[in-house]
C-alpha positions in Angstrom: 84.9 -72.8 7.8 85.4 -74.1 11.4 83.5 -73.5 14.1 86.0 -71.3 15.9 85.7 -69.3 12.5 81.7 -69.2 12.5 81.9 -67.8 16.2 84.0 -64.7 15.2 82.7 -64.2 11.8 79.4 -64.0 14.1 81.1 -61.5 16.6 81.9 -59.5 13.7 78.2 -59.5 12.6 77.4 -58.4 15.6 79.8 -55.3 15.6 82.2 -56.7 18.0 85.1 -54.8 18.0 87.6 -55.8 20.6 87.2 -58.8 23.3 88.8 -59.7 26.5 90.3 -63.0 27.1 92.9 -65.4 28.4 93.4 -68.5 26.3 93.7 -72.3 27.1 93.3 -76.3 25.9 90.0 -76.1 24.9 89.7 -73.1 23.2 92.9 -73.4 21.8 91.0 -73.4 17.6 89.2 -70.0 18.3 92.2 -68.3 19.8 93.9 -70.0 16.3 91.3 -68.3 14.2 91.8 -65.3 16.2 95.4 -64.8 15.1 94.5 -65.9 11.7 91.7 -63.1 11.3 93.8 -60.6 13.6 90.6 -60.5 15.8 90.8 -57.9 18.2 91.8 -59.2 21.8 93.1 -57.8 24.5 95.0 -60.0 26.4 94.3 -59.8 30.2 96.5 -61.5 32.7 93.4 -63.0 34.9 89.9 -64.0 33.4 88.3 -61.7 36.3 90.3 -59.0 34.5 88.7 -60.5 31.3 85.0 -60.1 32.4 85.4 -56.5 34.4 87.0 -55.5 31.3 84.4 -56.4 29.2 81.9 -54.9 31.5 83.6 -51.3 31.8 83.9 -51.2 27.7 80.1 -52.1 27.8 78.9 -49.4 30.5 80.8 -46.6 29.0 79.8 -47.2 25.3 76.5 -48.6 25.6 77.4 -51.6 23.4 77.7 -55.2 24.8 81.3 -56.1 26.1 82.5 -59.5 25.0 85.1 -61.8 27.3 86.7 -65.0 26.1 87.9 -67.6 29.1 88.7 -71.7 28.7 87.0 -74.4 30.3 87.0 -75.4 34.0 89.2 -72.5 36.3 89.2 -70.1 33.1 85.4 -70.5 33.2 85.1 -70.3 37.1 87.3 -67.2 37.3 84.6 -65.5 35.2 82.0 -66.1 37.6 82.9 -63.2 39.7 82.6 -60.7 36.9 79.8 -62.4 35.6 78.1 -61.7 39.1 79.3 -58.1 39.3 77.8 -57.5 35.9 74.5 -59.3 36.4 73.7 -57.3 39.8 73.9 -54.0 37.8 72.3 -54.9 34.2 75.3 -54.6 32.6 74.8 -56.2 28.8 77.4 -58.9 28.5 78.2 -61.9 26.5 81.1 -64.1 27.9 82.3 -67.4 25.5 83.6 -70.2 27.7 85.6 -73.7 26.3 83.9 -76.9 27.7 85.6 -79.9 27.4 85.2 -82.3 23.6 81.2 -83.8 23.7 82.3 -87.3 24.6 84.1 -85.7 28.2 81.4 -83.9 29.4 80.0 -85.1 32.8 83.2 -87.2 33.1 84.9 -85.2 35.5 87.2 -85.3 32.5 91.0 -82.7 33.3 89.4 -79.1 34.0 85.6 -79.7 33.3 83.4 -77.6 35.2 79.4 -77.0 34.7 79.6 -73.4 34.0 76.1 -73.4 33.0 75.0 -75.2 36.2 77.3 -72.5 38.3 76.2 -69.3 36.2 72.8 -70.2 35.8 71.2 -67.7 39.0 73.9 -65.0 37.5 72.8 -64.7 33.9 70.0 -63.5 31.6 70.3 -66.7 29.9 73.3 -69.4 29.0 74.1 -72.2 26.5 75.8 -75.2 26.1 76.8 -75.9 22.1 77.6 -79.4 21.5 76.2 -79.0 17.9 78.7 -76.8 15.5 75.4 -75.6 13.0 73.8 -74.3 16.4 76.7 -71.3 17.0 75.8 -68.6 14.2 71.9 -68.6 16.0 73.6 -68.9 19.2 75.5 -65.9 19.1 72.6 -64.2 17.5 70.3 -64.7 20.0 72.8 -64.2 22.7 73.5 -60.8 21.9 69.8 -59.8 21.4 68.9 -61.1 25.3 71.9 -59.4 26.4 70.4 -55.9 25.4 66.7 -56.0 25.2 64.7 -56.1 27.7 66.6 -55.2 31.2 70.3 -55.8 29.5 72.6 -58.6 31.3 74.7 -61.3 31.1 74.4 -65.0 28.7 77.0 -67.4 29.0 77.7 -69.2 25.9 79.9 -72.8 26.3 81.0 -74.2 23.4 82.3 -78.0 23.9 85.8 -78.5 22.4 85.5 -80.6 19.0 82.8 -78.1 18.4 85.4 -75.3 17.2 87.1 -77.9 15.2 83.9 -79.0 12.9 83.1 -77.5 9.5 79.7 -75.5 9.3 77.9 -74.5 6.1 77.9 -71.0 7.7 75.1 -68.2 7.3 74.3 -65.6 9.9 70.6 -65.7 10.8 68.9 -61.7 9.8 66.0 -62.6 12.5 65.8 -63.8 16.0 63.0 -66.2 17.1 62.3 -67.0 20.7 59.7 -69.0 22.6 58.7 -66.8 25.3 60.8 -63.9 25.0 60.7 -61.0 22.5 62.4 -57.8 24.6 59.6 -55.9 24.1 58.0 -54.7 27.2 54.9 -53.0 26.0 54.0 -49.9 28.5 50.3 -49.4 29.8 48.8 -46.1 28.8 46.7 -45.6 32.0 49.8 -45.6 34.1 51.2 -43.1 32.3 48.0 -41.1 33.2 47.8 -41.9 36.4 51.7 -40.9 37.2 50.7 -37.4 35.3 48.0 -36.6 37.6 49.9 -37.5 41.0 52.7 -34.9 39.5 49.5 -32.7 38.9 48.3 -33.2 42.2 51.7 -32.9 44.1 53.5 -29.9 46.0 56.5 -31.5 47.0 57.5 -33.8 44.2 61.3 -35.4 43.6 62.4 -37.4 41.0 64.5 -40.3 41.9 67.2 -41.3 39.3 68.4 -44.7 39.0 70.4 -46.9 36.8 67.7 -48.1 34.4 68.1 -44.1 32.7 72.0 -44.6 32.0 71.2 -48.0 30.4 68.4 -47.1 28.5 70.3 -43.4 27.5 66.9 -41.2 28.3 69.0 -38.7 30.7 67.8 -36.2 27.9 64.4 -36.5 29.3 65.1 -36.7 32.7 67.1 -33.0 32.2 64.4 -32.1 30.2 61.7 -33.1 32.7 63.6 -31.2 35.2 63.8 -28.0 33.3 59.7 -28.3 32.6 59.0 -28.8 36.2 61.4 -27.3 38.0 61.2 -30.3 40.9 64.3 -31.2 42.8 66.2 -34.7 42.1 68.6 -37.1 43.7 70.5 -39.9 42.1 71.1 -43.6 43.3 74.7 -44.3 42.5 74.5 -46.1 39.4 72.2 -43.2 38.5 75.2 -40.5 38.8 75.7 -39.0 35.6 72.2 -38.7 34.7 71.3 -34.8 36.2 74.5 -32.7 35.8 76.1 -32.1 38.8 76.2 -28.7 38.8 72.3 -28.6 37.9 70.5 -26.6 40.5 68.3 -28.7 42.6 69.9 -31.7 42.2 71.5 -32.8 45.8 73.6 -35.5 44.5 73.4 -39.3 45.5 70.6 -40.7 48.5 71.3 -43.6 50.6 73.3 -44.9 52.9 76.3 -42.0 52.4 73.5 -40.3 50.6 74.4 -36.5 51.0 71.6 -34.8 53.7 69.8 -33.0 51.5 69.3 -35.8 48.9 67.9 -38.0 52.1 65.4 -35.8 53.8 63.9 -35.1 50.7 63.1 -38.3 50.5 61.7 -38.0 53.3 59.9 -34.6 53.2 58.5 -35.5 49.8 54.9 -35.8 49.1 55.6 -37.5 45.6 58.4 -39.8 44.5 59.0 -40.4 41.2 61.3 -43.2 40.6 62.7 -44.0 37.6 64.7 -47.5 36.6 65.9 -47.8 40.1 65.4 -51.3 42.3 65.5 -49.7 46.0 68.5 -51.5 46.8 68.8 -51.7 50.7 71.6 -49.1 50.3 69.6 -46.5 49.5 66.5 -46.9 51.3 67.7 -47.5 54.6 64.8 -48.9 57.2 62.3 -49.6 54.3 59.0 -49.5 56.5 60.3 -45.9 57.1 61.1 -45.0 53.5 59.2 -42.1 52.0 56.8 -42.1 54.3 54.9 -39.1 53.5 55.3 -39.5 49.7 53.0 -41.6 47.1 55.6 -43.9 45.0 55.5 -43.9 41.2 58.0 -46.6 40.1 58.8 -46.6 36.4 60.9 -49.8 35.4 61.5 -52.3 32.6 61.3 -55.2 35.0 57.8 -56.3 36.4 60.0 -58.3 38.8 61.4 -54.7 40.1 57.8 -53.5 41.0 56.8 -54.2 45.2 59.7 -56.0 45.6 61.8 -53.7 48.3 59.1 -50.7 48.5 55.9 -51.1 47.8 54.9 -48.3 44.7 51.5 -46.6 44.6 51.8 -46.2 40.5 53.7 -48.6 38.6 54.0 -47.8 35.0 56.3 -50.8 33.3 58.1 -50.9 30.4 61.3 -49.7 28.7 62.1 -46.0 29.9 62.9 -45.1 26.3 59.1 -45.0 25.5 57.3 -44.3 29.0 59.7 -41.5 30.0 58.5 -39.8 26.4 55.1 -40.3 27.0 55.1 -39.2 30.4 56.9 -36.2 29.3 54.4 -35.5 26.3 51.4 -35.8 28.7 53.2 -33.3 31.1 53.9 -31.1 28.2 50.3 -31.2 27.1 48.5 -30.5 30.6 48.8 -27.2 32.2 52.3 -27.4 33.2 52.8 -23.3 33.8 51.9 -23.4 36.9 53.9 -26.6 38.3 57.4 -24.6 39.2 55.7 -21.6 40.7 53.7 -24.1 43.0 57.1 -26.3 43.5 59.1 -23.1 44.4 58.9 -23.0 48.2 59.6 -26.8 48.3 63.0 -26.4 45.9 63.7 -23.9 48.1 63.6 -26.0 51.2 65.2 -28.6 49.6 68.2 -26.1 48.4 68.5 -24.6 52.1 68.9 -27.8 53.5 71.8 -28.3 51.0 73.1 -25.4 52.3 72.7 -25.9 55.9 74.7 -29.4 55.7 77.0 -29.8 52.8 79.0 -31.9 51.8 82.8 -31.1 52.8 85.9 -31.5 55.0 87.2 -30.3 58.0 91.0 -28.7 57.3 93.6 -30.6 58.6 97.9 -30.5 57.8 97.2 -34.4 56.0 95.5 -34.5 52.6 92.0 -34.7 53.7 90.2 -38.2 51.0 87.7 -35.9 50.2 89.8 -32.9 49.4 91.7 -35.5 46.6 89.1 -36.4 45.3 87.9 -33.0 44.8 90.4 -31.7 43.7 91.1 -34.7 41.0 88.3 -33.3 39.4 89.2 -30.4 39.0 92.8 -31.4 37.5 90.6 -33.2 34.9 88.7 -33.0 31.8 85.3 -32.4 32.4 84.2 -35.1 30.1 86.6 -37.5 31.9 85.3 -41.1 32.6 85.4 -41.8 36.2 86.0 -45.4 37.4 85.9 -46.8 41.0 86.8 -49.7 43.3 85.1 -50.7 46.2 84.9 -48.8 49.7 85.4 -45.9 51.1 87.0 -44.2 48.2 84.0 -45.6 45.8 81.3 -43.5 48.2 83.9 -40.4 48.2 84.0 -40.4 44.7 80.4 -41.0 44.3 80.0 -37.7 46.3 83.1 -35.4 45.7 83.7 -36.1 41.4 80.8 -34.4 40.3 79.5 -36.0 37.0 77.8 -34.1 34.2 77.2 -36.9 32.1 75.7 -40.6 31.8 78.0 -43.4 31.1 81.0 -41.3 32.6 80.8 -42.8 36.4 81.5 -46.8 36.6 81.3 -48.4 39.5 80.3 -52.2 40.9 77.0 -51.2 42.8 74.9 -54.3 43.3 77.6 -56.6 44.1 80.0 -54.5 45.3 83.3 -56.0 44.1 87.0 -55.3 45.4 88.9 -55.5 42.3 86.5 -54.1 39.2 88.0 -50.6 39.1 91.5 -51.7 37.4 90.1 -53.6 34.6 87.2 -51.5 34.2 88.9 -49.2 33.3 90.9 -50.5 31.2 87.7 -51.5 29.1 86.5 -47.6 29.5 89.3 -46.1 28.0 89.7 -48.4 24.8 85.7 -47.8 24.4 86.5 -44.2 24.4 90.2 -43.7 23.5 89.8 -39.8 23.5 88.6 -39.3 26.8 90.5 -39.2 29.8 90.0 -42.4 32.3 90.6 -41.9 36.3 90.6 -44.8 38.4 89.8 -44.0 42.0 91.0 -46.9 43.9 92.4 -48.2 47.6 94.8 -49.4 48.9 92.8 -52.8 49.4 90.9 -53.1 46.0 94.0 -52.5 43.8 96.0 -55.5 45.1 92.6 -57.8 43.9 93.4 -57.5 40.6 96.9 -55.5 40.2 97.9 -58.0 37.4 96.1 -55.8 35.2 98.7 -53.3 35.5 100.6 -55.1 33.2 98.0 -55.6 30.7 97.3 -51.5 31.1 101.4 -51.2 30.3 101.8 -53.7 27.6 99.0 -52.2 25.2 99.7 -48.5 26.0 95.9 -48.0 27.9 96.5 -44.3 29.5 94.7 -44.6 32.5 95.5 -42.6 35.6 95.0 -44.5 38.9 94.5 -42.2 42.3 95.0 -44.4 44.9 93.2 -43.7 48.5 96.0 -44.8 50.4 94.7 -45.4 53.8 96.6 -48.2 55.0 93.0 -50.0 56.6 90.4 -52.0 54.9 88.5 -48.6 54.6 84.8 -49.2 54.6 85.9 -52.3 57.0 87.5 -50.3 59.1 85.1 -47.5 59.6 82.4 -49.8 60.9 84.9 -51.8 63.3 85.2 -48.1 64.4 81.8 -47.5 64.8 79.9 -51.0 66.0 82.6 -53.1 66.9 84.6 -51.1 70.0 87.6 -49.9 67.2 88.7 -53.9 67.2 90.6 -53.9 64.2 90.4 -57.6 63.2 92.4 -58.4 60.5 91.6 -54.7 58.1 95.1 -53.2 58.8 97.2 -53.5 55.4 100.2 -51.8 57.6 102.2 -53.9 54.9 105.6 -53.6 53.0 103.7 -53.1 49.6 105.5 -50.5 47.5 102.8 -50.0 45.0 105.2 -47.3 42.8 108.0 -50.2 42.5 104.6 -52.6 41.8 103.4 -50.8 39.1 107.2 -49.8 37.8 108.2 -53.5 37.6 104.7 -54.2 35.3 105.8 -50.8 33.2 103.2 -48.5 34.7 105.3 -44.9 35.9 104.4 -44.5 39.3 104.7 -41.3 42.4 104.0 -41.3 46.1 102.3 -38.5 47.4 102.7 -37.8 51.1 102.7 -33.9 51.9 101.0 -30.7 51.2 103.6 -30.0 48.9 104.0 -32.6 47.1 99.7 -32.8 46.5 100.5 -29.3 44.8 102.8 -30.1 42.6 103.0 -33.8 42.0 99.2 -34.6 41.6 98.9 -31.9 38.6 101.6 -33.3 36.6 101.1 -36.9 37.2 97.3 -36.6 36.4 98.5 -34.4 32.5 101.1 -36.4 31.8 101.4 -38.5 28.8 100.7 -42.0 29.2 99.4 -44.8 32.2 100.4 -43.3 35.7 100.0 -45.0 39.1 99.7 -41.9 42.0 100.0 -43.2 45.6 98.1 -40.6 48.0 98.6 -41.4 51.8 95.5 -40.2 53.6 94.6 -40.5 57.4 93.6 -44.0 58.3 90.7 -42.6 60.8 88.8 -40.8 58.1 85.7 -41.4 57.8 82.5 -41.5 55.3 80.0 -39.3 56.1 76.8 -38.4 56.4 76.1 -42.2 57.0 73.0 -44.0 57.7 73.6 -47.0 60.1 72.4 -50.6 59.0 68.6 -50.7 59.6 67.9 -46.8 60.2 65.5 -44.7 58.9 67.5 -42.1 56.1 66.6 -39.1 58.2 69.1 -41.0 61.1 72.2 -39.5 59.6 75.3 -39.5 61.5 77.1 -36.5 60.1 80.3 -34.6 60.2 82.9 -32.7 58.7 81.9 -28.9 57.7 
């Protein structure tokens, strides 16, 4: 066989089964050998929309999420997604054309170093310039891309590469200088994380990403239940505690809900599990936790000291040191812990009560009111997908989760644009669930192409767009810190985004009064098929509680009820 053959029979090895893509010159033979083998693909109609694809099919199914782009722009209009996916330890494996061996470093027509540019935003990349080197390649590709801390490898395969026979056999083992996945855990800090819980009075587990990649929210809920502690979420930890779980005050950080930050900062024992204290959730970081001791559990020694400093650090892979900590707890005198924790749950539940989250009532459809109230139009095991902005942070706090893998969102990066593909990716990873996009009126237009690729394979996603008419988030802190000077975040367009997604085949409704969010929002959302709902909301509304830039979490400004 060909190359272009090897790579796919190698996909297929590695249960691949659908990628994202957008063909071109110089992967021309694999897309021919796609056709021939009636490889799935999913043609997108940008190669951002390729990677963010490939990313939402890998965060809601656990497996790794496969895009396909040609050499020079194709490659470079990865990069984005690539980024997006790196920053949240997304498992990924994206195969770029380079130009034929005796081009490269020519400058030759649409050449670009997509190793050189990718290098700082993947786990690991290749160049292939030798056809026999693409069945271990792939293989050990896909084992970087989900051991260890999961991410992103970059695998560009020069041109007359695809075209060469190979004497093909897929390797059974994967052999690596320097890297095995394995991150072997330390007993003693297992021990020494058990007796700072045994010691504690007012302990809260800290839930972050690392336990819906590793799928241990099992023991987390089951850690809970033992223990009775409270907990709070970062938001790529949503999902993880049940929303409805008593005790659990939602997501901390910047639009962290009240309770959910002064417990951080009441605590006397933080127990963090696979988060990195991203900025956005500590605030002021010399001011974070400062009555608690730390105990940071995480796959990455790189993670440990790096934004707060941890008292306990217990590495390695939360699928074995969440276990053991849980055996230990279950094995020491653990009877007494929730009678000694009640008072504190208690003060953390009344302070839930004394600030929650909410509206004030108003004749316009309140952001947070459609959001709530999306929720409750849909499935409870609905997959929730988000942009970037003001309607990411409602949604973060207002469509309450009760389930891992079911909210995706760009958190590290933050990207304008992910929500439309991602969840195109979401729903053919899990075609009987429902998929709600929760977008605005900024983020859709980055990648509204997709709309067509959503019509044109029959993907029944339902988009709620947050139709504000501002740059939301933008907007809110031109409000806030820069004197209401609207400078260039007004999108007081002629955008008709019902005739935009009609003329790419997507049904479409505005929604604009009280009477029409009654009646029109039910049926659009249980109707058969992809539906694009336009929601006008005030422009002025804002997210809240929020924690200005630099400020310790207890610095909330609040509002609403």
């Amino acid at each position: 066989m060909n190359g272009a053959r090897a790579l796919l029979e190698s996909l297929k090895a590695e249960g691949v089964e659908v990628v994202f893509g957008y063909p071109g010159g110089a992967v021309l033979t694999l897309y021919d050998e796609v056709y021939k083998m009636k490889f799935s693909h999913i043609l997108t109609r940008h190669e951002q929309g390729a990677a963010h694809a490939a990313d939402g099919y890998a965060r809601a199914s656990g497996k790794v999420g496969v895009a396909f782009a040609t050499s020079g722009p194709g490659a470079t209009n990865l990069v984005t997604g690539i980024a997006t996916a790196h920053m949240d330890s997304v498992p990924m494996v994206c195969i770029t054309g380079q130009v034929a061996n005796p081009y490269i470093g020519k400058d030759s027509f649409q050449e670009a170093d997509i190793v050189g540019i990718t290098t700082p935003i993947t786990k690991h990349n290749y160049l292939v310039k030798d056809v026999n080197d693409i069945p271990r390649v792939v293989k050990e590709a896909f084992y970087i891309a989900r051991t260890g801390r999961p991410g992103v490898v970059v695998i560009d395969v020069a041109k007359d590469v695809f075209d060469r026979p190979i004497e093909y056999c897929y390797p059974e083992m994967v052999e690596l200088h320097g890297y095995t996945g394995d991150v072997p855990y330390e007993v003693p800090a297992v021990w020494e994380a058990v007796e700072a819980l045994a010691a504690a009075h007012r302990p809260l587990l800290f839930v972050g990403g690392g336990v819906v990649l590793s799928d241990t929210s099992e023991y987390v809920r089951e850690l809970l239940t033992l223990t009775g502690m409270p907990s709070v979420a970062t938001l790529m930890g949503i999902g993880s505690v049940p929303a409805e779980t008593e005790g659990y005050t939602g997501m901390a950080g910047m639009h962290g809900a009240y309770a959910s930050n002064m417990a951080i900062q009441e605590c006397d024992l933080l127990i963090a599990l696979g988060t990195r204290f991203s900025d956005r959730v500590t605030g002021n970081t010399a001011a974070f936790a400062p009555k608690a001791k730390i105990v940071h559990f995480d796959i990455d020694p790189a993670e440990f000291n790096k934004n707060v400093c941890a008292d306990i650090s217990v590495i390695g892979d939360l699928r074995e040191t969440l276990p053991a900590f849980l055996d230990v707890v279950k094995n020491s005198s653990t009877e007494e812990l929730p009678v000694r924790f009640r008072p504190w749950r208690g003060e953390v539940l009344s302070m839930e009560r004394a600030h929650p989250l909410g509206w004030k009532a108003s004749e316009d459809i309140r952001p947070e009111e459609l959001i709530s109230r999306v929720r409750e139009l849909v499935p409870q095991d609905a997959i929730c997908v988000t942009d970037v902005g003001q309607h990411q942070m409602w949604a973060a706090q207002f469509f309450g989760c009760t389930e891992p893998r079911h909210f995706l969102t760009s958190g590290g990066l933050g990207t304008m644009g992910y929500g439309l593909p991602a969840a195109i990716g979401a729903k053919l990873a899990h075609p009987d669930k429902e998929v709600v996009l929760i977008t605005g009126d900024g983020s859709i237009m980055m990648n509204c192409q997709e709309l067509a690729t959503m019509a044109d394979n029959d993907i029944d996603v339902k988009i709620v767009i947050v139709h504000n008419s501002i740059l939301g988030m933008v907007g809110q802190w031109q409000r806030l810190f820069y004197s209401h000077h609207y400078s260039a975040s007004e999108l007081k367009g002629k955008t008709d985004f019902v005739k935009l997604a009609e003329a790419m085949g997507v049904a479409g409704c505005r929604i604009e009064t009280r009477e029409e969010f009654a009646e029109v929002l039910p049926q659009a959302l249980r109707a058969k098929g992809a539906r694009l709902i336009d929601v006008i909301v005030p422009q002025e509304a804002d997210v809240v509680p929020m924690v200005p830039g630099g400020k310790r979490l207890d610095q909330m400004v609040l509002g609403g009820r």
